[in-house]
C-alpha positions, 0 to 999 in steps of 0.5 A, a space after each residue: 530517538 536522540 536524532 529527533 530530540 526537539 526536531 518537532 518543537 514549535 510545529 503545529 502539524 507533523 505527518 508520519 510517512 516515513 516507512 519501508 515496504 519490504 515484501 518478503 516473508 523472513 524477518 528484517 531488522 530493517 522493516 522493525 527499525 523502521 515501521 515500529 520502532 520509527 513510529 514509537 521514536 516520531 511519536 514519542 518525540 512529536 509528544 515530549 515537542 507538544 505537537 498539536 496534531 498528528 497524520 500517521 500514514 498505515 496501509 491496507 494491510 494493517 486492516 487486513 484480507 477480506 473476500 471477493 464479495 464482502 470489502 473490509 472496513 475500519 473496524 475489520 478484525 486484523 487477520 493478515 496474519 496468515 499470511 508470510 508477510 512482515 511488511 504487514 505484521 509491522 505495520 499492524 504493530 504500529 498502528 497499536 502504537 499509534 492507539 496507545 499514544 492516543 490513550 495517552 492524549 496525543 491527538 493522532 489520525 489513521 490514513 490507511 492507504 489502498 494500493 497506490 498509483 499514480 505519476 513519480 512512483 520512480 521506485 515501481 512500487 505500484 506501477 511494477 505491474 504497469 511496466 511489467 505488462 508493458 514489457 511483457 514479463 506477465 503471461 498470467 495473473 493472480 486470482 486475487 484482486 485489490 484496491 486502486 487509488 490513485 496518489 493525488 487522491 491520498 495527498 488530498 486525504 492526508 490533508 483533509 485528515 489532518 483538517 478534520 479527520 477524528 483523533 484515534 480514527 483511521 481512515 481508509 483511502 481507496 477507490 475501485 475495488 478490481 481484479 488483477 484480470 481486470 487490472 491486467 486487461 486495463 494496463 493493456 489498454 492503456 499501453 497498447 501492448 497486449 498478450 494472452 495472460 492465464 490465470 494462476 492459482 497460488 500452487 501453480 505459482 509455487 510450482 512454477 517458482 521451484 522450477 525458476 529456481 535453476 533458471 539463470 536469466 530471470 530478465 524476462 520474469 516480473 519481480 512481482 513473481 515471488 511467493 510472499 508477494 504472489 500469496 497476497 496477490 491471491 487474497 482479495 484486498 479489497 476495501 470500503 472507503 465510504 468513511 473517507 468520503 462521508 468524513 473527509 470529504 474524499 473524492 473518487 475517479 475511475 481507476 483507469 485514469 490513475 493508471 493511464 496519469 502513471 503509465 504516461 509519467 513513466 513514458 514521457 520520463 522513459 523509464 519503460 526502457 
């Protein structure tokens, strides 16, 4: 919190987008540092500056897991919980310590970003799968699904939050609401490389990854085949953007144009290789 004495003074706006996606199941000393304790440290800091207003960037984890046929909205009861996912308990954490703030006068706005996609994801956060289909590493799919939404669409929502976003509101920012059969199919599509994919319920993944275990090349397996990663993946995170679009004025697009806008970024910058 030293490191940020008097960083904010004078700044009429500050964006907390600062954090660290991790997901696994064990603790880490690193997710708390950063996603809650970051958070405390930039609003504390953002406060004692007089900081006129505030965006904090969560995620649709911090909202929680919702069923096939009924999407979450902003006022969903967090239930992520029983899932072994710390990323999700952190960030969860941290929006209590963005309501708290809030109480104490800080104006402060929720963004809640869905699963984003889009070009310059260098890191393959989202567009994992894209290059995973491409490489032909996923000859199955979970049978959860999730919500798409592309990162220019963000962009343009943290701005219009920071505009006229609500104090002490969050926001969710999604769009299609799509199956990973569905995802699975579109990504072939766009990328031309086609293959059977099974679907996969949750224990068949756990079989499957005991087996994996004494499988020294795992070249060819998607990193996406972890338990943490393949429990939620089972779960549908699926999510109604309506009070984004009705307050903040956020647009829509098909998904797959995110998808195809990524899966070009990372073709032309060969980074499919």
């Amino acid at each position: 919190s030293a490191s940020l004495e008097g960083v904010f003074d004078g700044a009429e706006e500050v964006y907390h987008c600062a954090g660290l996606t991790y997901m696994g199941s064990r603790k880490n000393v690193m997710l708390e540092k950063i996603n809650i304790d970051g958070t405390r440290n930039v609003l504390g800091a953002c406060r004692k500056s007089g900081v006129p207003r505030i965006v904090h960037v969560s995620s649709v984890t911090a909202v929680g897991i919702g069923r096939e046929n009924k999407p979450l909205n902003e006022e969903s009861p967090w239930n992520f919980d029983r899932l072994p996912l710390e990323y999700a308990r952190t960030k969860h954490v941290a929006e209590q310590i963005v309501a708290d703030e809030v109480r104490k006068g800080l104006d402060c706005v929720i963004v809640v970003p869905a699963f984003v996609f889009g070009a310059g994801d260098i890191n393959f956060n989202a567009g994992r799968i894209i290059k995973d289909v491409y490489k032909r590493k996923m000859p199955f799919y979970p049978l959860g699904g999730v919500c798409v939404v592309d990162v220019e669409i963000v962009a343009e929502a943290l701005i219009a939050a920071m505009k006229k976003g609500r104090s002490g509101e969050r926001y969710i920012i999604g769009g299609d609401n799509v199956s990973f059969k569905e995802l699975s199919k579109t990504i072939m599509k766009v990328t031309g490389v086609y293959q059977s994919a099974l679907p996969l319920p949750l224990w068949g993944a756990k079989v499957i990854s005991y087996f994996l275990k004494f499988k020294h090349d795992r070249s060819k397996i998607s990193k996406l085949f972890n338990m943490s990663m393949f429990a939620v993946a089972s779960e549908f995170l699926y999510f109604d953007s309506s009070k984004a679009a009705r307050e903040l004025g956020m647009r829509s697009e098909p998904y797959e144009q995110s998808i195809r806008r990524t899966f070009e970024f990372y073709r032309d910058h060969k980074l499919l290789d």
